[in-house]
C-alpha positions in Angstrom: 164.6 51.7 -55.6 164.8 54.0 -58.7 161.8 53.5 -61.0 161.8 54.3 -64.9 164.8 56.9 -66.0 165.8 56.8 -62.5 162.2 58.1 -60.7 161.7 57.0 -57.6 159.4 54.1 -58.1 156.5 55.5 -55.9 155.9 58.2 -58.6 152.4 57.6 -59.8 151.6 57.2 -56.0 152.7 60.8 -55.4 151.3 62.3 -58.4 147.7 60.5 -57.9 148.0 61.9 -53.8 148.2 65.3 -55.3 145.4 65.2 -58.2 143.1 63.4 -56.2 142.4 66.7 -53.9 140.4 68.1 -56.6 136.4 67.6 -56.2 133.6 68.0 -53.9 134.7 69.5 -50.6 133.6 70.7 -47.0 135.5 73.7 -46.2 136.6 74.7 -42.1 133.7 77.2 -42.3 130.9 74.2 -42.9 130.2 75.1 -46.3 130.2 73.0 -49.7 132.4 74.0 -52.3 134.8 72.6 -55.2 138.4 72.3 -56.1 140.1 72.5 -59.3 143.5 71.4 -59.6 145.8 72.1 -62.7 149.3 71.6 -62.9 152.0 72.2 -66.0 154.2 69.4 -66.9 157.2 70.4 -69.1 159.0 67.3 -70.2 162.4 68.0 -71.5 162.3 68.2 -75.3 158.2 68.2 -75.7 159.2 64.0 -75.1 155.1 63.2 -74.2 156.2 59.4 -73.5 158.4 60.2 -70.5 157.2 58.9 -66.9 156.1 62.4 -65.3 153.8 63.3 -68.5 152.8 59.6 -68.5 151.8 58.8 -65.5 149.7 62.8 -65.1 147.9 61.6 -68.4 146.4 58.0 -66.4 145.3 60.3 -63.8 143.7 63.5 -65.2 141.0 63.3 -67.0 141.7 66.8 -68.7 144.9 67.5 -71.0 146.2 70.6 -73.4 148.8 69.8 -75.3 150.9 73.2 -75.8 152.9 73.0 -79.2 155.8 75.0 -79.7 154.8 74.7 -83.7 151.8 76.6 -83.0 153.4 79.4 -81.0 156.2 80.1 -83.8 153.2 80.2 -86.2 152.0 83.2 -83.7 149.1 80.9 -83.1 147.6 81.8 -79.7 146.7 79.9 -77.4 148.8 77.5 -78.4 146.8 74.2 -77.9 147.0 71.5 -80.3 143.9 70.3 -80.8 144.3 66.9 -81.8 146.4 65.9 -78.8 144.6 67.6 -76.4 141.4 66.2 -74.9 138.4 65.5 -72.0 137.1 63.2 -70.9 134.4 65.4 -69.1 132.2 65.4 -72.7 129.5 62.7 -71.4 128.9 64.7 -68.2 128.3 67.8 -70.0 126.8 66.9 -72.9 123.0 68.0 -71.2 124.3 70.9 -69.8 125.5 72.4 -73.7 122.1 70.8 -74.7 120.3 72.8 -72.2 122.5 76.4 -71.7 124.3 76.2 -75.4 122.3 74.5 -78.1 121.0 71.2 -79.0 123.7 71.5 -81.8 126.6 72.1 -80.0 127.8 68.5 -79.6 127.1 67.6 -83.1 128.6 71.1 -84.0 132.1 70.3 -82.0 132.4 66.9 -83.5 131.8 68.0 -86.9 134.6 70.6 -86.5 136.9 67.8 -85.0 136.2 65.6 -87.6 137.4 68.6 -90.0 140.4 68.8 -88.7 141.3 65.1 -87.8 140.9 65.1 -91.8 143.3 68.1 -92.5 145.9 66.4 -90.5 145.8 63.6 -92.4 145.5 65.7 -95.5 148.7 67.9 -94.5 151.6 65.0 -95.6 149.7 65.4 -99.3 149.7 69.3 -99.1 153.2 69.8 -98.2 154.1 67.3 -101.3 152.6 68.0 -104.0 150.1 71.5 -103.1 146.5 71.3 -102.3 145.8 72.1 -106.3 146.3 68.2 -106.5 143.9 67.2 -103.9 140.3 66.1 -105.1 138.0 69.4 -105.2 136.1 68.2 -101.7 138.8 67.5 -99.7 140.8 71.2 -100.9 137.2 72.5 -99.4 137.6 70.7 -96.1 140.8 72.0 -96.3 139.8 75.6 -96.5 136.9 74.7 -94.2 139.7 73.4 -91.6 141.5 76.6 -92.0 138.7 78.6 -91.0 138.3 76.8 -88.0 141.7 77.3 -87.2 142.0 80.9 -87.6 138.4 82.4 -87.1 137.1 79.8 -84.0 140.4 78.6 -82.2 142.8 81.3 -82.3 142.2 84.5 -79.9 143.9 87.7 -79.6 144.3 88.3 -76.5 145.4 92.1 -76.4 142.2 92.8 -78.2 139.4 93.6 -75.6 136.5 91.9 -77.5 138.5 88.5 -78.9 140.3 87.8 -75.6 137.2 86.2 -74.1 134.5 84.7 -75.8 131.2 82.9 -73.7 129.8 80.0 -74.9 127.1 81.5 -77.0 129.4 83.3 -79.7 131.6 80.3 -79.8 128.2 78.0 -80.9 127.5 80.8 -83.6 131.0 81.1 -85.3 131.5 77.5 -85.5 127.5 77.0 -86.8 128.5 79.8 -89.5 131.7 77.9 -90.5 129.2 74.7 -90.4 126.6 76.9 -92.6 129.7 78.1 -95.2 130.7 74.5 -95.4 127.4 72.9 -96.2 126.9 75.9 -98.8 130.6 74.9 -100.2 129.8 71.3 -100.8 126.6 71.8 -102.3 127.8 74.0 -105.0 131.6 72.1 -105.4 128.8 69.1 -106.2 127.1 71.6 -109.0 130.5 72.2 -111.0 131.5 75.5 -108.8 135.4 75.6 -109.3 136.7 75.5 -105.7 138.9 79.0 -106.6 135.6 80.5 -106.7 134.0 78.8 -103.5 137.1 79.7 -101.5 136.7 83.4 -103.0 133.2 84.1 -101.8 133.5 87.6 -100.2 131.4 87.2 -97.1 133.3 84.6 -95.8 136.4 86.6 -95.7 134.1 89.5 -93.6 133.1 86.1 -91.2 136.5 86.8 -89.1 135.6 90.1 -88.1 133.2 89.1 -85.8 135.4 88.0 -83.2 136.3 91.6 -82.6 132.9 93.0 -82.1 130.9 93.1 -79.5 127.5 92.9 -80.4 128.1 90.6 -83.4 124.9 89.3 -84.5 123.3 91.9 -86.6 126.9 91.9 -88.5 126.8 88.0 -88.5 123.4 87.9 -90.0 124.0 90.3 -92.9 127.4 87.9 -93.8 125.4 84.8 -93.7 122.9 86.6 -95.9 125.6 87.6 -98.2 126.8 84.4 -98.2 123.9 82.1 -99.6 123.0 85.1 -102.0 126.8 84.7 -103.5 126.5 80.5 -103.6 123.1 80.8 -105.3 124.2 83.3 -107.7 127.6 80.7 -108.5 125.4 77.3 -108.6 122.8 79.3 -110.9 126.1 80.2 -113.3 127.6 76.3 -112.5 
């Protein structure tokens, strides 16, 4: 008996047989181990809503969403991050505590936050320019931007930028949160956003995802940094 657009109708029973492999396992030799399973689902078209994508996404608790937008934008890895998602965050949220920071969870949903609000921020953009958003929300979108292009996108042909542990993740996205705060604070003292978005040390911020030992160079930008805001909220 065909099911939805003609798949058999024991679909989702299939699918769930294979998935549920993955876990806690006893191997032949007597010893404990795990197993991760991840499979690629192409629907035809990018089309999300048809059965085989549909029915993976009730099972897995795990999902990237690959966007052809990002890759023509030579944005790699191409992951959108607003469709993608885990449902692993609960579990792990005392591991980051512990191994990470303390900040990390609040850190990521800051950042998530950010971007939600570019999305919703883009329709206005494309329209009529950012010049005729409020002054805050053109700094979230220049703060959205940054996370974009400094924390999720990787090079990976570079030999520094093509991994990056846990650690230097926490302290780009902390120095994004740190420019932020600093770009609120004086866009709330009468600094013209131009000039916010012009600050010299956070155009040197990127370069830290190609070097190694980054946090002598990352220290000296954040210094940079709040010596340029004071300097523009003392001339505000």
């Amino acid at each position: 008996m065909p099911g939805e657009e003609g798949y058999p109708a024991y679909l989702a029973a299939r699918l769930s047989e294979f998935y549920e492999r993955a876990g806690l396992v006893e191997t032949l030799a007597g010893d404990s181990g795990s197993v991760s399973v991840i499979g690629a689902v192409s629907p035809p078209g990018g089309d999300f809503s048809e059965p085989v994508t549909q029915n993976t996404l009730r099972i897995v608790k795990v999902f990237w969403a690959l966007d052809a937008k990002l890759s023509q934008r030579r944005h790699f890895p191409a992951i959108n991050w607003l469709n993608s998602y885990s449902l692993y965050l609960d579990q792990l949220h005392d591991y980051y505590d512990e191994h990470i920071s303390p900040e990390w969870n609040k850190l990521r949903s800051w950042a998530m936050e950010v971007l939600q609000k570019e999305s919703e921020l883009q329709e206005i953009v494309q329209l009529v320019g950012s010049d005729a958003l409020p002054e805050s929300e053109q700094i979230t979108i220049e703060v959205a931007r940054m996370l974009r292009e400094i924390f999720l996108q990787q090079n990976a042909y570079d030999d520094v930028d093509t991994y990056c542990d846990m650690t230097k993740q926490f302290d780009i996205m902390k120095a994004i949160k740190i420019y932020a705060d600093f770009a609120y604070a004086a866009q709330a003292a009468g600094v013209a956003p131009a000039q916010i978005i012009a600050v010299k040390a956070k155009s040197d911020l990127p370069q830290i995802k190609f070097v190694r030992d980054y946090k002598p160079m990352l220290d000296q930008i954040l210094k940079g940094m709040e010596s340029e805001f004071t300097t523009l909220r003392a001339g505000a």
